[in-house]
LUMTORMAR-922774 format. One record per atom (N, C-alpha, C): residue in one letter; x, y, z. Coordinates in steps of 0.2 Angstrom, whole numbers, plus 2048, in hexadecimal, padded with zeros to 3 digits. Example, Ala and Ser with C-alpha at 12.3 -4.5 7.8 and 13.67 -1.06 7.14 Angstrom:
A8427E4827A83E7EA827A8427F0827S8407F5823S8447FB824S840800827
END
This chain:
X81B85D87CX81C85687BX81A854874X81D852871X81D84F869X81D84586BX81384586AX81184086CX81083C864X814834864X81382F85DX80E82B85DX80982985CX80282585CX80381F859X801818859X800814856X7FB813857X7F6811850X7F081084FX7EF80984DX7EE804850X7ED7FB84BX7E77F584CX7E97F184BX7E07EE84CX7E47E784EX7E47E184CX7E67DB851X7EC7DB84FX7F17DD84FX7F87DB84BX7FC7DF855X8007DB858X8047DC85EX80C7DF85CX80F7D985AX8167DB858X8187E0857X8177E6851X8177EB84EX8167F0852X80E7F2855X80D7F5857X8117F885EX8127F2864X8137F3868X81D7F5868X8217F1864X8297F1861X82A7FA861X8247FC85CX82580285AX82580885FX822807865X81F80A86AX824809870X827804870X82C803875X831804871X83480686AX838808867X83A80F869X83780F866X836819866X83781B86FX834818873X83581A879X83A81987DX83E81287CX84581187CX84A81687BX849819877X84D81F873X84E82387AX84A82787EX84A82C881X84C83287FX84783487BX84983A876X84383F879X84884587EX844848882X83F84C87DX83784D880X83384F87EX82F84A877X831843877X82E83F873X82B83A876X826839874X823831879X81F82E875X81D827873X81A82486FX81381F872X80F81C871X80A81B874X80581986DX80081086FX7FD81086AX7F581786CX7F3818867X7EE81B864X7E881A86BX7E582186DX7DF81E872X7DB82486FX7D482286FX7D182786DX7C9824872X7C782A874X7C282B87AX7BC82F876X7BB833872X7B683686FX7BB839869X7B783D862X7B984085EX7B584685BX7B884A85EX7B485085BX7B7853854X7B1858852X7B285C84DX7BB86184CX7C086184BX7C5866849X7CA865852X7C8861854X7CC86185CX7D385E85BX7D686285DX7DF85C85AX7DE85585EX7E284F85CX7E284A860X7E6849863X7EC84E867X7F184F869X7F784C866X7F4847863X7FC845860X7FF84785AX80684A85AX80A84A856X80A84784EX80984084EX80C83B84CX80783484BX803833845X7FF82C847X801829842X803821843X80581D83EX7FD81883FX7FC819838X7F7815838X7F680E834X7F4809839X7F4801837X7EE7FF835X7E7802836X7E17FF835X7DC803832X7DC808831X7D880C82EX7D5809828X7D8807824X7D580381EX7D07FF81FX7D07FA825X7CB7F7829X7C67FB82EX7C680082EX7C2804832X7C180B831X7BA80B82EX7BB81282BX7B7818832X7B6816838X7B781A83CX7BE81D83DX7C381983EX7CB81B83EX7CC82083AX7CB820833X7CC82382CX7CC82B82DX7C482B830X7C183182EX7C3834835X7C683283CX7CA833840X7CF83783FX7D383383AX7DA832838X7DA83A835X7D683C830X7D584182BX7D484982FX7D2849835X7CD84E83BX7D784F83EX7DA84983FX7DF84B842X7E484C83EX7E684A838X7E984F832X7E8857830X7E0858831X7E185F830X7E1863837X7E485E83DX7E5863841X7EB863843X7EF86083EX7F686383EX7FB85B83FX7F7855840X7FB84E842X7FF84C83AX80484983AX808847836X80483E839X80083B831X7FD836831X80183482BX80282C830X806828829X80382282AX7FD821823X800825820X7F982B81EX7FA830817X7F6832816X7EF831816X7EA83381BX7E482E818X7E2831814X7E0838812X7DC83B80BX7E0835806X7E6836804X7E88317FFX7E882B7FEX7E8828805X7E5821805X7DD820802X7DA824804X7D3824804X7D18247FCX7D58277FAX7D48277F2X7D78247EFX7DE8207F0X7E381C7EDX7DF8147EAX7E38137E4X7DF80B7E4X7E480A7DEX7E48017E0X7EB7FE7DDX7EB8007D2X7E57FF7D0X7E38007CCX7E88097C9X7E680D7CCX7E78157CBX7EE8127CCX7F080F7CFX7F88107D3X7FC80C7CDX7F98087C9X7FD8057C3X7FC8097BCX7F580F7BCX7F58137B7X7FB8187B8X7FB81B7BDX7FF81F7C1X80881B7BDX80A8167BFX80E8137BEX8128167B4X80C8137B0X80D8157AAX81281B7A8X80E81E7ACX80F8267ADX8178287ADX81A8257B2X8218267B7X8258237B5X82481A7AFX8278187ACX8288127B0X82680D7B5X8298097B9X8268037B5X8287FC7B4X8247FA7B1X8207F37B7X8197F47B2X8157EF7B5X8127ED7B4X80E7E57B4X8077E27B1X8067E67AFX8027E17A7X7FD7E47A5X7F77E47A7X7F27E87A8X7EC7E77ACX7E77EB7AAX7E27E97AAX7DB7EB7A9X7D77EA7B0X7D27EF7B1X7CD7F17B5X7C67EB7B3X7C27E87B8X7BC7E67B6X7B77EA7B9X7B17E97B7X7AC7ED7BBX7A87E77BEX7A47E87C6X7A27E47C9X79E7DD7C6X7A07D87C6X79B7D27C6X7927D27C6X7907D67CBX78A7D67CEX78C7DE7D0X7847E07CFX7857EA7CFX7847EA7D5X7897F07D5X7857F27DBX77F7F57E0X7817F37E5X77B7F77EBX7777FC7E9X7707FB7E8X76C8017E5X76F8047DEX7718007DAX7728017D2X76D7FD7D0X76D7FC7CAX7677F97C5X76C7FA7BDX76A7F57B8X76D7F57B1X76D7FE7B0X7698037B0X7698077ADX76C80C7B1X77280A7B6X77880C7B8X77C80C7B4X77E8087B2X7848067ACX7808077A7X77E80D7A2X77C80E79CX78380F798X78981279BX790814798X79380E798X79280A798X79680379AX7937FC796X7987FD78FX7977F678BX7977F0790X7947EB791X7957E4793X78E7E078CX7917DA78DX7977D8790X79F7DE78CX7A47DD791X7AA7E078DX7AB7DA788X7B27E1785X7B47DC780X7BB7D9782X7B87D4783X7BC7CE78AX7C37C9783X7C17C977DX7C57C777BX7CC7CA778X7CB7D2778X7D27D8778X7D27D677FX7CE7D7784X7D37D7789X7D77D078CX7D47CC78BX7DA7C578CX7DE7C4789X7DF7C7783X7E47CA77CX7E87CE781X7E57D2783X7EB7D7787X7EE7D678DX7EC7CF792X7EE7D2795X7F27C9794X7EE7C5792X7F07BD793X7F07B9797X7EF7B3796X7F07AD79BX7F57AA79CX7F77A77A2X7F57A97A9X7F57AF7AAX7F07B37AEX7EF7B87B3X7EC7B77BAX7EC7BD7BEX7EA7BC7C4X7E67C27C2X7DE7C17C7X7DA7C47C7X7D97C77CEX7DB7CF7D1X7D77CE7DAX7D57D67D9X7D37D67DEX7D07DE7DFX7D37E27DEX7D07E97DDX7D47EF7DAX7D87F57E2X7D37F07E7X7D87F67ECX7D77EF7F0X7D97F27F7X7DB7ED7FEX7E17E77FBX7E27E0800X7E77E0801X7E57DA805X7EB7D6807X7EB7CE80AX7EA7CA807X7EC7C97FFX7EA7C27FBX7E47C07FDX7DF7C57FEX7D77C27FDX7D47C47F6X7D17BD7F6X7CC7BE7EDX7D27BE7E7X7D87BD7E7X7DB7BD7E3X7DC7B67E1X7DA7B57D8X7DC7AF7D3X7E07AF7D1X7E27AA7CEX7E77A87CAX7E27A37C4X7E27A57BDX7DC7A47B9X7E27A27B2X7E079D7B0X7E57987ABX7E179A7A3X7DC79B7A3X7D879D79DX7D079F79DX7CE7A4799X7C67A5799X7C17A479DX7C379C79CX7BC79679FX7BE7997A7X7C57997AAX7C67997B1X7C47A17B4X7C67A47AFX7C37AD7AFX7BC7AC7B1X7B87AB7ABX7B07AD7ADX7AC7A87B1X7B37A37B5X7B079D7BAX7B27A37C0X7B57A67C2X7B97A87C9X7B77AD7C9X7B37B27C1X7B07BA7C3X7AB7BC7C6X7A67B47C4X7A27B27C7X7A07B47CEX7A57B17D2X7A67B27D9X7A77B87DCX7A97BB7D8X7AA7C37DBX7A67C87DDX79F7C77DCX79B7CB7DFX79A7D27DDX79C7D67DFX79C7DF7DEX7A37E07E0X7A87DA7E0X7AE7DF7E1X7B17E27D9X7B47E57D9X7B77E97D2X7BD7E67D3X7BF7E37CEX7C77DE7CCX7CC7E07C8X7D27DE7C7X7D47E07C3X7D67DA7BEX7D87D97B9X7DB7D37B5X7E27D57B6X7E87D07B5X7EF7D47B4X7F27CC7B2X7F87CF7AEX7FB7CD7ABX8007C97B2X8027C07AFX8087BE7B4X80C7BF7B3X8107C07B8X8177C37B3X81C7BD7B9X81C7B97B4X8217B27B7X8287B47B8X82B7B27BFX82E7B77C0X8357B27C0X83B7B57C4X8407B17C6X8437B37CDX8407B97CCX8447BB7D6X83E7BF7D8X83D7BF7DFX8377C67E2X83A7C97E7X8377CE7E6X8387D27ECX8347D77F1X8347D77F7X82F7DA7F8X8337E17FFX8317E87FAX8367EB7FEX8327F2803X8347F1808X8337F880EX8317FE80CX83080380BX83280A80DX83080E80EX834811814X83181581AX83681B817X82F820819X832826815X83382A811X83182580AX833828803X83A828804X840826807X847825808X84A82080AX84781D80EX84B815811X84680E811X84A80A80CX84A805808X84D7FF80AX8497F980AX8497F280CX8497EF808X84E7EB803X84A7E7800X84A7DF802X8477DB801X8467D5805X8437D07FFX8487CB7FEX8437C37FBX83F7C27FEX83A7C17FBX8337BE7FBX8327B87F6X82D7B47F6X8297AD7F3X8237AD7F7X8207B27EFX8187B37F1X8167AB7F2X8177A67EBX8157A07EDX81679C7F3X81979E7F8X8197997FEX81379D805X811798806X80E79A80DX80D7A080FX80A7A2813X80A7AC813X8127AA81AX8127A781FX8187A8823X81D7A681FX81D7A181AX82479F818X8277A5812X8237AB810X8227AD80BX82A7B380CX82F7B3810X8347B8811X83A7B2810X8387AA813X83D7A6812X83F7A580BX8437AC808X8467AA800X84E7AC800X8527AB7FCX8567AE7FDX85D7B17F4X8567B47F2X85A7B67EBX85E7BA7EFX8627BC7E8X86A7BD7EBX86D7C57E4X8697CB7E5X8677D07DFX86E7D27E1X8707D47DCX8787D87D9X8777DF7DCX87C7E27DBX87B7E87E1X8787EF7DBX8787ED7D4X8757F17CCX8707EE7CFX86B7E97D0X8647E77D1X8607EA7D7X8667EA7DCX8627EC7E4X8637F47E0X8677F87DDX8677FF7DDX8628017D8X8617FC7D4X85A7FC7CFX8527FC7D1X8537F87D6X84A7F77D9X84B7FC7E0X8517FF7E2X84F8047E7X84F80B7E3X85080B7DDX84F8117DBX8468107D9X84380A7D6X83D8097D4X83880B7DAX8398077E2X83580A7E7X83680F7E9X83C8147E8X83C81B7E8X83781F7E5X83581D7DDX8348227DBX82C8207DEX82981A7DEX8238187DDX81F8197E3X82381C7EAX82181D7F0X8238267EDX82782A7EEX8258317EBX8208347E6X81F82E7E1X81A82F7DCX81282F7E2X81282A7E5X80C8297E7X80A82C7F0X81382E7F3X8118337F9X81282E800X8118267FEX811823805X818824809X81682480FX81C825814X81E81E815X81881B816X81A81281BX81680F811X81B80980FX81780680AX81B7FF809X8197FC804X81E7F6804X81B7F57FCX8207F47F7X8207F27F1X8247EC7EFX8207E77EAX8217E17E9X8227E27E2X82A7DD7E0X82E7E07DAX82F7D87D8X82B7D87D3X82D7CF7CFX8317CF7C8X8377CE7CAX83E7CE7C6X83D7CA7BDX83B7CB7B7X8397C77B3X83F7CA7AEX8437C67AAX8477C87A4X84C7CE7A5X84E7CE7AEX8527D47ADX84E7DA7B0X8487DB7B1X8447E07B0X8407DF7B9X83F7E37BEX83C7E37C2X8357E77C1X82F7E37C2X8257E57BFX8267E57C5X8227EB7C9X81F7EC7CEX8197E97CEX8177E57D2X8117DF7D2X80D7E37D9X80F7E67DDX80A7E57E3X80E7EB7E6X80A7F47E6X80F7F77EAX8087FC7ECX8057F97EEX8007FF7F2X7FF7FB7FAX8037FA7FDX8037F7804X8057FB808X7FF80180BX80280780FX7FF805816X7FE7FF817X7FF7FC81FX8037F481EX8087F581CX80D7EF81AX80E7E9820X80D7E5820X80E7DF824X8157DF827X8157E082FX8197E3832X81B7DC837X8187D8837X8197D383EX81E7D083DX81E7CD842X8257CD845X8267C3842X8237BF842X8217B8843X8217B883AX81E7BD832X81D7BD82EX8227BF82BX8267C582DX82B7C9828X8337C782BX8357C2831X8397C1835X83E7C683AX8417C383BX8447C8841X8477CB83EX84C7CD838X8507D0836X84C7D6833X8467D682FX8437DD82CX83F7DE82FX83C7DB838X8387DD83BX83C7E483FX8427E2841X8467E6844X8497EC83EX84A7EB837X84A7F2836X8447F4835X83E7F4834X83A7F8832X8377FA839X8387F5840X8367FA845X83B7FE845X8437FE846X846803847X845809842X843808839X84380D836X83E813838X83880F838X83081183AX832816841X836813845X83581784DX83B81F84AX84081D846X843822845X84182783FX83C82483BX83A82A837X83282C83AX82E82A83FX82A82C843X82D833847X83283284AX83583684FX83783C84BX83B83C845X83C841840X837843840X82F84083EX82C84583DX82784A842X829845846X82684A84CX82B84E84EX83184E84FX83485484FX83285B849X83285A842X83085F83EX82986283EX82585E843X81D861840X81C868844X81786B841X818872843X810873845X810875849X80687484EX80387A849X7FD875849X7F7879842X7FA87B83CX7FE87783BX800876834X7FD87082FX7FD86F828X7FD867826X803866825X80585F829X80985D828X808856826X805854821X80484F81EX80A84D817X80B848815X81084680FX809844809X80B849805X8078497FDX80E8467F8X80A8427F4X81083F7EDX8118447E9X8148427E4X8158467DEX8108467DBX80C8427DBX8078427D3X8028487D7X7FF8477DCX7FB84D7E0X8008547E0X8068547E1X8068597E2X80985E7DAX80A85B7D3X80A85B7CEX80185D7CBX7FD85B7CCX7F785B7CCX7F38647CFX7F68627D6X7F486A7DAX7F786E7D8X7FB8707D5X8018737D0X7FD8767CBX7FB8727C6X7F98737BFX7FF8717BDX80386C7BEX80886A7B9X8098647B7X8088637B0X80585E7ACX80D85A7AAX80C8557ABX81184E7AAX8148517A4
END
């Protein structure tokens, strides 16, 4: 029996859609089922095939679960080694690389040091920086948020200097990033499951978080072939199976603004009924794919190009 797990924290819609998906099907020897775990030992399999994971980011019991049942052969989506390591930051260096374009952005280091540091942690590290190249670089207006996680939390909108070193203030010990606005004229926020199948969807980040899908740009079929070929390469580059990539349209040009989302907002009440129904139906049929390929005591994990050009020795 080739068993598919959902693993999630308070989110209904998705999880459950995707479980009675998959099992609808009737696809002898496939059964689907959210996630139960009763103890966790050292190298034991967790019988399942197949975990889609929705909360591990929040739970780092989950994680390191997640990681015990990867190498005992589960196809986890998504990767957690690569999650564990991933961060929006590295994901826009990484971009440079590949050619995609995006904000300008620089890295800040924490507000307030951290936990068990002292100044003479930071003896490598000019401060103050030199904040007046980088407002040169990157410019006003920006947006200021965290370098990794997710939900439009801690994220500014900063009009000049004064508003910067008013709202850095507040930050505490997170690590920030500064980035360039790139004032847009269409957005878009697109699916993909798989590394192959691609959604793309109007978005208006500025309205509401529920009204944020009610847009209705109208991309040229050159446009839609242009931003599916960008969240092609940007989820190959980076390995994710389940992601979602946000592309803000400037002069012609699609900036990838926001593409490290590898527990994408699936609900049903937020994304409407029309992409909630492809992305359960995608999800249930590329879940089922993979549980048919997996091969017991194997890895059958999804690594990106960058990792796997790296484990190679072969230099860009």
């Amino acid at each position: 029996m080739k068993k598919i797990g959902i693993l999630f924290g308070k989110e209904r819609s998705f999880p459950m859609a995707f479980v009675e998906r998959i099992n609808s099907k009737a696809i002898p020897d496939v059964m689907a089922e959210p996630v139960h775990i009763s103890k966790a030992v050292q190298g034991e399999p967790t019988g399942y095939s197949v975990i889609v994971d929705r909360i591990s980011q929040d739970v780092p019991f989950y994680r390191t679960w997640l990681k015990n049942a990867a190498l005992t052969g589960a196809v986890v989506i998504n990767n957690p080694f690569w999650w564990s390591a991933d961060d929006k930051y590295f994901n826009n260096c990484l971009m440079t690389q590949v050619g995609v374009p995006i904000p300008k952005t620089v890295i800040l280091p924490s507000r307030e040091l951290p936990t068990d540091t002292s100044d003479e942690s930071f003896s490598n590290l000019e401060y103050p920086l030199d904040w007046n190249s980088i407002f040169a670089y990157v410019g006003f207006p920006a947006y200021m948020k965290p370098f990794a996680g997710g939900g439009w939390k801690n994220v500014y909108k900063l009009r000049d200097p004064g508003e910067f070193y008013e709202k850095h203030n507040e930050t505490g010990q997170l690590v920030m990033l500064l980035q360039e606005e790139i004032v847009f004229e269409e957005y878009y926020r697109c699916y993909c499951v798989g590394r192959k199948y691609v959604r793309i969807m109007s978005y208006e980040p500025r309205n509401a978080h529920h009204l944020r899908y009610v847009a209705d740009f109208k991309p040229s079929q050159e446009r839609l072939a242009q931003m599916e070929e960008i969240v092609l390469k940007i989820n190959h580059s980076l390995g994710y199976d389940f992601n979602t990539v946000e592309l803000a349209i400037r002069d012609g040009i699609p900036y990838a603004i926001d593409f490290c989302n590898p527990a994408p907002d699936a609900e049903r009440a937020s994304v409407g009924e029309e992409n909630f129904e492809w992305v359960v139906e995608t999800m249930s049929n590329y879940a089922i794919e993979r549980a048919m390929q997996t091969e017991d005591g194997k890895d059958n994990l999804t690594w990106g190009q960058y990792v796997k050009r790296s484990a190679n020795g072969i230099q860009n």
